[in-house]
Structure formats: C-alpha cells, structure tokens
C-alpha positions in Angstrom: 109.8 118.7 56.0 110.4 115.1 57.2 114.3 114.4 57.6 116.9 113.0 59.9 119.2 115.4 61.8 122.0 114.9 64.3 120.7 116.4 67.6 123.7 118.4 67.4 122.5 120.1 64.2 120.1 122.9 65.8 122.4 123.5 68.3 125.8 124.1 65.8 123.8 126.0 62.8 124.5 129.5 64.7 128.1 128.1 64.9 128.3 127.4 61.2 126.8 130.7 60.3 130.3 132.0 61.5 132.9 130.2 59.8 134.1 131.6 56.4 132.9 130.8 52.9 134.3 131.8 50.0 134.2 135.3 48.7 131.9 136.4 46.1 133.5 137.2 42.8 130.7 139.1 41.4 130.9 142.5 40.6 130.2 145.0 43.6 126.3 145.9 43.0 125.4 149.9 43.3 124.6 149.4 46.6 128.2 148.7 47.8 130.3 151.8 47.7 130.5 154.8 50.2 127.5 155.4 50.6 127.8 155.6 54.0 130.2 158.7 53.8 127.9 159.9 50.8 124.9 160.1 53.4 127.0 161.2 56.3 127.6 164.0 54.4 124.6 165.0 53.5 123.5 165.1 57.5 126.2 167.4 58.4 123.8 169.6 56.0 120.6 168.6 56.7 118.7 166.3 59.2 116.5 164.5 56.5 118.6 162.7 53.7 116.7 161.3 50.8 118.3 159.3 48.6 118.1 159.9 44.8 116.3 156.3 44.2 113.4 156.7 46.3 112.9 160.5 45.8 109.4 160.1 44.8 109.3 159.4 49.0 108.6 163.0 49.8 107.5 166.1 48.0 109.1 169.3 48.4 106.2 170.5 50.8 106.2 167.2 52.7 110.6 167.8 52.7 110.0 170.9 54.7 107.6 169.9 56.9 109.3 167.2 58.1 112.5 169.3 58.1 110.8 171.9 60.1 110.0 169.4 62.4 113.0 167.5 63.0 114.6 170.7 63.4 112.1 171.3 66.3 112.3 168.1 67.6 116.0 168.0 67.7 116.1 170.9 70.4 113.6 169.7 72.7 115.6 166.8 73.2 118.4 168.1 73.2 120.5 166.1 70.6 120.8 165.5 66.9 117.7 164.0 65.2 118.9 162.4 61.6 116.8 161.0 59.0 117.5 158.9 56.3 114.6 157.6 53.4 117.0 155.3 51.6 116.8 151.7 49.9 118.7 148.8 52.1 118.9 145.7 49.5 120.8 142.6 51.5 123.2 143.0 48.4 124.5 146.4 50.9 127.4 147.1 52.8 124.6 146.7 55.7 123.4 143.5 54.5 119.5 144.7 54.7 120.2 145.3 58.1 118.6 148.5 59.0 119.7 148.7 62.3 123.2 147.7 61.2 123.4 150.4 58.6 122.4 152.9 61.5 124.8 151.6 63.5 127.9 152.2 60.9 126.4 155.7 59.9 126.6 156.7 63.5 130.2 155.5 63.7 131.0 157.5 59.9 129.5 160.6 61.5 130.7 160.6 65.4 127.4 162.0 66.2 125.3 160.8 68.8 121.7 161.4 69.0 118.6 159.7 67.1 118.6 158.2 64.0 115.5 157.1 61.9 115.9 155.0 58.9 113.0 154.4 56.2 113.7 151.7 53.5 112.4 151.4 50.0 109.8 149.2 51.6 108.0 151.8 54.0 109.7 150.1 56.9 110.5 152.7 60.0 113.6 151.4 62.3 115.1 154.0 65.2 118.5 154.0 66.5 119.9 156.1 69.2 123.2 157.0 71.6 123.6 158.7 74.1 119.5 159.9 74.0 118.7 161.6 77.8 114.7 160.6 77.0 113.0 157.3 78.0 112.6 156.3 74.6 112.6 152.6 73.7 115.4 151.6 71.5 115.5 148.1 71.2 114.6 146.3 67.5 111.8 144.3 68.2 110.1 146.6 70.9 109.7 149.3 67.5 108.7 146.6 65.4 105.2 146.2 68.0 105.3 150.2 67.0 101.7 151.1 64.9 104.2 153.5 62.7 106.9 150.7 62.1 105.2 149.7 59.0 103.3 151.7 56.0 99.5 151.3 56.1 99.4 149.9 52.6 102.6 147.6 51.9 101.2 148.2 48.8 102.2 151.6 48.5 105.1 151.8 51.1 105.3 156.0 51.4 101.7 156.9 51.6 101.3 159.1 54.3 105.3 158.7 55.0 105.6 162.9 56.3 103.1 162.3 58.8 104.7 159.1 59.9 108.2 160.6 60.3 106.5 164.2 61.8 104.5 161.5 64.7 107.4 159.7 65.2 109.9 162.5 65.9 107.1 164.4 67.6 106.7 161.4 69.7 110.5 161.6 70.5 110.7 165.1 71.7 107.5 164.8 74.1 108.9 161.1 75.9 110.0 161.9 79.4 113.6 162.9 80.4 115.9 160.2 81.9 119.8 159.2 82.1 121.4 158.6 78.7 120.6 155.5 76.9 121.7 154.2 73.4 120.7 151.1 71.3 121.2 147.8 72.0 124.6 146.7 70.5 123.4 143.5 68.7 125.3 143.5 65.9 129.1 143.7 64.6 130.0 146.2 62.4 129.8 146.1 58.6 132.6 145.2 56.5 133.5 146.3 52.9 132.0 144.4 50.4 132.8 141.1 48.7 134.2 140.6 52.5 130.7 139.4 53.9 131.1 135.8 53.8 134.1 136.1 55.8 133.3 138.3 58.5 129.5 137.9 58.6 127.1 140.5 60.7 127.0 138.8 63.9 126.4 139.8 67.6 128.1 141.7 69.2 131.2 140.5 71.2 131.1 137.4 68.8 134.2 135.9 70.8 132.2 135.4 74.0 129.4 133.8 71.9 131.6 131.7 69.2 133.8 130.5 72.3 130.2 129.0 73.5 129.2 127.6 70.2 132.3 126.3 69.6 132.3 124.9 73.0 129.2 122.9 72.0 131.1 121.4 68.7 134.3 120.2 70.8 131.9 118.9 73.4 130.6 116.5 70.4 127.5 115.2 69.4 126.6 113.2 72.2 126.8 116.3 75.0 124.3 118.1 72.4 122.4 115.0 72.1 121.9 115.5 76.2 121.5 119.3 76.4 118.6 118.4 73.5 117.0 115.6 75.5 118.0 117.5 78.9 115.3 120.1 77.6 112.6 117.5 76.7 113.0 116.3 80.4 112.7 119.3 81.5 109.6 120.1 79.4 107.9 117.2 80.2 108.4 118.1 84.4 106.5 121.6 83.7 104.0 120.0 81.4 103.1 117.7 84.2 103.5 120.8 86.5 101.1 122.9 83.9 98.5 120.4 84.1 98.3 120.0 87.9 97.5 124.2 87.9 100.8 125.5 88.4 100.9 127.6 85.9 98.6 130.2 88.0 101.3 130.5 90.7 103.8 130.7 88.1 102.3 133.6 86.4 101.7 135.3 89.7 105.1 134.8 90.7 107.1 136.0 88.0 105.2 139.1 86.6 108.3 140.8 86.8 109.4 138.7 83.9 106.4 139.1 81.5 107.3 139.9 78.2 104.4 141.7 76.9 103.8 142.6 72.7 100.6 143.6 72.5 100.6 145.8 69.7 101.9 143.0 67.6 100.2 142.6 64.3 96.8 140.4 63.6 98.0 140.1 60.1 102.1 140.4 60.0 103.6 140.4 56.3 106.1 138.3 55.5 108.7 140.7 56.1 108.0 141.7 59.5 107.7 138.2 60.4 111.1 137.7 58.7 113.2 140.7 60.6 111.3 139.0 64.2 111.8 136.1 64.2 115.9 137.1 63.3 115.9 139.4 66.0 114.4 137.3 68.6 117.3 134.6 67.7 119.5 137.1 68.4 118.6 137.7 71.3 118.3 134.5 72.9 121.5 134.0 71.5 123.0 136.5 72.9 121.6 135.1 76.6 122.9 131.5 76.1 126.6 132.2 76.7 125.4 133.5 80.7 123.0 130.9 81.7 125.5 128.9 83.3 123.7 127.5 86.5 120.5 129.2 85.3 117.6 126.6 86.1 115.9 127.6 82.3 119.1 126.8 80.5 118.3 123.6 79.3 114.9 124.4 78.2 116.4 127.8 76.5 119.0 125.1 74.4 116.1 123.2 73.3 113.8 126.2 72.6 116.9 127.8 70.4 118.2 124.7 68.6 114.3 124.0 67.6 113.9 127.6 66.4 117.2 127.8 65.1 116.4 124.7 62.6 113.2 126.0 61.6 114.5 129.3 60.9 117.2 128.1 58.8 114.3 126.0 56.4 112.5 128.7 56.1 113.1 132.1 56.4 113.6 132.3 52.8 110.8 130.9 51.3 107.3 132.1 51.1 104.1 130.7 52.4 105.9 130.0 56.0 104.2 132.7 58.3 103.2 130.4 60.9 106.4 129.0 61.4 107.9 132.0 61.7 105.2 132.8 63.8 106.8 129.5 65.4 110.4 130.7 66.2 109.1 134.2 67.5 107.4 132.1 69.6 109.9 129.7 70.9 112.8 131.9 71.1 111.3 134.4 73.3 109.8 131.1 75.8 113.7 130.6 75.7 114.3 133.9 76.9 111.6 133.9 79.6 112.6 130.5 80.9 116.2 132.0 81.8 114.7 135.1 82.9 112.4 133.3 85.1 114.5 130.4 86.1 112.3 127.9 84.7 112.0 124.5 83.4 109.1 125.0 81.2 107.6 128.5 80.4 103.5 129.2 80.4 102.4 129.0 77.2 101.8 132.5 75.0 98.4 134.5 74.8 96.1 131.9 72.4 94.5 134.5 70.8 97.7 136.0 69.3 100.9 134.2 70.4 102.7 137.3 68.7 101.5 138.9 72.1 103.7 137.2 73.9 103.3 135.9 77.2 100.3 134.5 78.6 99.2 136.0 82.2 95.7 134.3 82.8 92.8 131.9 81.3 89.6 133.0 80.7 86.8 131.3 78.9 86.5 133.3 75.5 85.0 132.5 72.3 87.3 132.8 69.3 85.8 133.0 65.5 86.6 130.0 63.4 87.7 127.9 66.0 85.6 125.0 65.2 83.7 125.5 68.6 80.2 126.9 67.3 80.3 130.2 69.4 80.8 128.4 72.7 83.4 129.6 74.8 86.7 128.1 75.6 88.9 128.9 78.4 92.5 129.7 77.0 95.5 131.4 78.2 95.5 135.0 77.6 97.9 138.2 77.3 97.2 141.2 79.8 95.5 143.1 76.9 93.3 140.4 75.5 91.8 139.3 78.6 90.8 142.3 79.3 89.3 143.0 75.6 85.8 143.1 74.6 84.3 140.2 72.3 84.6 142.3 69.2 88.2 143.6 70.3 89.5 140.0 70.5 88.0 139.1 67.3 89.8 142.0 65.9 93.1 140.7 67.5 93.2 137.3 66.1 96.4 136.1 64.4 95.3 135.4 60.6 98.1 134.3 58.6 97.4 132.3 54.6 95.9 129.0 55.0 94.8 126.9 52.1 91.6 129.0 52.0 92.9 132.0 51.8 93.1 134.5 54.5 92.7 132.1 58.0 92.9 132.5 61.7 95.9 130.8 62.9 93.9 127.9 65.3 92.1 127.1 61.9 95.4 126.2 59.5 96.0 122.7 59.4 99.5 121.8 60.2 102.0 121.3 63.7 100.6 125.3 65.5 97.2 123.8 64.9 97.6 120.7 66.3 100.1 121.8 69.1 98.1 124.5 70.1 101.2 126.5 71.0 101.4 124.5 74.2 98.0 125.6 75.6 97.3 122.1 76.9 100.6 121.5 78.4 101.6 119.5 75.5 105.2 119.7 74.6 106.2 122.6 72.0 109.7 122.0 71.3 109.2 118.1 71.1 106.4 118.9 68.7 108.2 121.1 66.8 111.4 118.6 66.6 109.4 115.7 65.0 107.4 118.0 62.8 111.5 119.0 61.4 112.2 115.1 61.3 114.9 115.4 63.9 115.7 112.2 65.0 
C-alpha cells in the first residue's frame, strides 16, 4: 500500500467527492424509477410494504402478525409506524443508502412517525420524525443494535417476523419524551443518471464544502501544517499517556465517553463497510465548528488518515481491520473535539469496536502470544467489568492468514500499533503504513 501522497491529499478527498463527474449514460437499472411513490402508496394502505422481489421475506401468517403488531405498536406511541422489506442496490435512487431512502420516503409521504427498512440483505435500519419516545435514532447507535443484522448472513430473513415484532415492540414500550427525529446526515436523493453531479452528501453541504474548499485555496503547504500540527500534537499526549495521564483524563471527561459495547466480535464486511462511512460522516460533519477547539488539530489528522484509508479500501475485500481502522480513528477525532484534547485515550484493547477506553486492568486475552499470563490493557466500561470467559467471548476476530483470528494476532500495522495502547502514535502509524510522505 506503499505510495507517496501530498499531505494535502487526505485532507481534500472529502472535497473531491463533491465536484461533478460526468453523467452515466447507461440505461436506468430497475431500481431507478418511482419507486418511491410506488411504496408511498402502498403505506397509505398498509404499515408493512413488501416488495415483489423479496416476497419470499414473509409468509402470509408471519404478514399478519407483524401487521397486527405494528398496528398495535403504532397507537401506543402515538404516531405512524411504517415498514418497508425492500432490496436497496447502490445502482438506486438512494444509492444503498438505507437511511437515505427513508429519508426521501418520509419526504414522498409527509408523514411523520417511524420508519423501519429491511434490505435484501437482512439488514434492519430505523428512521424517525417527530417520535415523542426516547428512542435512539442515530445510524451507528442501531447498527450496535443485536437485531440490526440477521443471525445467519447466510440466510438474511430467518426469523425476520420476530425481528420486526421485537423491534416495534421495543418501540412502543421506550419511555415518553419531547419529540425527536433522525439525525439529518444526508442530502436528499436525486433522480437518476444525476448522481455524479449532485452526490449524497451531508447535510447543509455549503457549510461543509465552504470548509473543504477552504482547505484547497489555503494550498498544500497550510494542509501540510494542520497534518503535522496533529502529529505534534499526538506526540505531546503520547508523552502525556505515558507519564499516567491518561487516568485523570478518563476521570475527567466521562461525560464524553463514547461507549459501543454491543458492537460485534465478528463484524461482516458489510457492517464494517456502512461504519466506518457513517463515522466519517460524522466527524465530518464536526470539522467545519472546531474553530478554537483544542482537539482540532488532532481531529484533521485522525480524519485525513481515515479518510485515505477509507478511500483504498472500502471496496475491496479482505480489509476488515482497516476498516476496523477508520471506525477507530474517526470516532478518537470526534472525542478529541468533544473533549478538547490533544491526544485521545486509546480504545478498549479487547475490542476497539467498543469504543472508548475508561480503565486498565490486567487481563488475559486468548492468542495473544502471552501464554495465559495476564496483561494490563486499556478497557471499555463493559469489558472490565466482564468475566474471563465473557471477555474471551468479546474478542474482535476478523480473517487473518489462518483463517478466522483475533485481531492482536493478524500480522500487519493494528498489530503492531496496538491501537495506541502503549502511547505510540496511531495516526503517524497509520500515515506511513499508506506511504504518505
């Protein structure tokens, strides 16, 4: 993956993702019509729409069930409950995005209230506005969800009724509170054959392109700076993680833990994928307020390192780690601005999915080279608090060479970083493993 970058490369690719391209001349796939008014219709009939191409989904007794309980649901909260069991190719008017094609299916029906979407994959993705329940609606909170994926991606609707009947049960019984609606993350989609000029983006894309485009104008050398301002920075809270800080730290800023502790041991590809996109997003969508913010050059570095990495290789298999990578370094980004820090504690060693770490504690890991002995290594809330077996059980494995691996035990950059458990440098690591030079 060796290469040689400009330094303002990272910090630009968002940028680039904006300007226009060419438009496709190939003929507009099935997926690509009105559907959108197709489906939007069919909810002003019924709550739970499935579509012709996945109607092997549901059976007529599992249809009524779940109808019956929508239905039910929908009155103990107190507002519309739709659901929709469709397929979501990226070849859509949605682009794949589920929560995008929610999002324009609200705006077809004028209808607010909860919205669940199921793809032809088994994936489960929940939108809502103006919901009075304390229900969290945010992307990657449901993707920590047990229900947000099938139990066998092998057979994505097994057991789909009582997935949607849990989830909508779940719904009704969450406690009232003021009205709430989803996070507005993304634009709104356009017809098709028009993607590659208006691109899915987030939303209120001139705040964020003014930004971006402030960075281009700026030229290379001020990203060159905002790069190496980051490494600085990193290198003062490594030398501050190593003389114990990090205990005060962690103490101090509970507040701003970000905590995912239902996060997979053994995330598929896909799940992996939608994260680590999401969690761009959303330190994306930070960036353009940081102004003054004592994290903000650490944030730059952590996004332009996860940025580059994304862009190599979100779309090609056998990357799970580094995914795991810019999951990882996107949401330190976040915590460094929400925190105001220079460098960010490192994330729970036994599954860095679980985000932040709030303690060490001697533990003994399988696999980790270590013979059973015990090691003491920055933990989540929920794994330092786990039994022996329970942490086993919570390991990150992700495809090594050998098969099926903890993630400590893959050769490569993670490995040898240690995701910053020993106050060594992250995003430095991660900018020499992409050859940027």
């Amino acid at each position: 993956m060796r290469r040689v970058v400009p330094g303002i490369l990272g910090v630009s690719a968002a940028a680039l993702a904006l300007w226009a391209a060419p438009a496709s001349a190939a003929p507009d796939p099935r997926y690509s019509g009105h559907r959108l008014d197709r489906v939007a219709a069919a909810l002003a009939k019924d709550p739970l729409y499935v579509d012709p191409d996945v109607d092997v989904a549901l059976g007529a007794a599992e249809r009524a069930r779940v109808d019956t309980a929508i239905r039910a649901a929908a009155k103990r909260v107190a507002v519309p409950i739709l659901v929709v069991v469709a397929p979501n190719p990226t070849e859509s008017e949605s682009q794949g995005k589920d929560d995008a094609f929610l999002s324009a299916l609200h705006g077809v029906t004028h209808r607010d209230g909860l919205y669940l979407m199921v793809d032809d994959d088994g994936y489960m993705l929940g939108q809502g506005w103006n919901v009075p329940r304390d229900i969290d609606l945010d992307v990657v909170a449901q993707d920590d969800l047990p229900d947000y994926e099938p139990p066998d991606i092998h057979r994505p609707f097994s057991g789909l009724a009582d997935r949607l009947v849990k989830r909508v049960d779940a719904w009704a019984a969450a406690p009232a509170g003021p009205p709430r609606s989803s996070p507005a993350l993304l634009s709104p989609p356009v017809p098709f054959g028009q993607e590659d000029d208006h691109p899915l983006v987030p939303d209120k894309p001139t705040v964020k392109s003014h930004f971006l485009r402030g960075i281009l104008i700026a030229g290379p050398l001020s990203a060159v700076a905002l790069y190496w301002a980051g490494i600085g920075s990193a290198a003062a809270g490594r030398r501050w993680f190593r003389r114990g800080g990090a205990r005060g730290a962690v103490a101090g800023l509970a507040a701003h833990t970000e905590a995912h502790p239902g996060a997979p041991a053994k995330p598929s590809d896909r799940w992996l994928r939608r994260t680590a996109s999401a969690e761009l997003d959303r330190l994306r969508d930070r960036l353009p307020d940081a102004s003054g913010n004592r994290g903000r050059a650490f944030a730059l570095a952590a996004f332009d390192a996860a940025q580059i990495l994304y862009d190599d290789v979100h779309g090609k298999p056998g990357h799970a780690l580094d995914l795991v990578g810019v999951i990882v370094l996107a949401r330190q980004g976040r915590r460094a601005l929400a925190g105001q820090m220079t460098a960010p504690p490192p994330p729970c060693f036994v599954n860095p999915l679980h985000g932040d770490s709030t303690r060490r504690k001697s533990i003994a890991l399988p696999g980790d080279g270590a013979g059973g002995k015990s090691r003491r290594q920055p933990l989540c809330t929920a794994c330092s608090g786990a039994s022996g077996k329970e942490i086993a059980d919570r390991v990150l494995r992700v495809q090594g060479p050998d098969g099926l691996a903890p993630h400590y035990a893959v050769p490569g950059v993670w490995r040898d970083a240690a995701w910053a458990t020993r106050g060594n440098d992250l995003v430095k690591r991660v900018m020499e493993y992409l050859g940027v030079e």
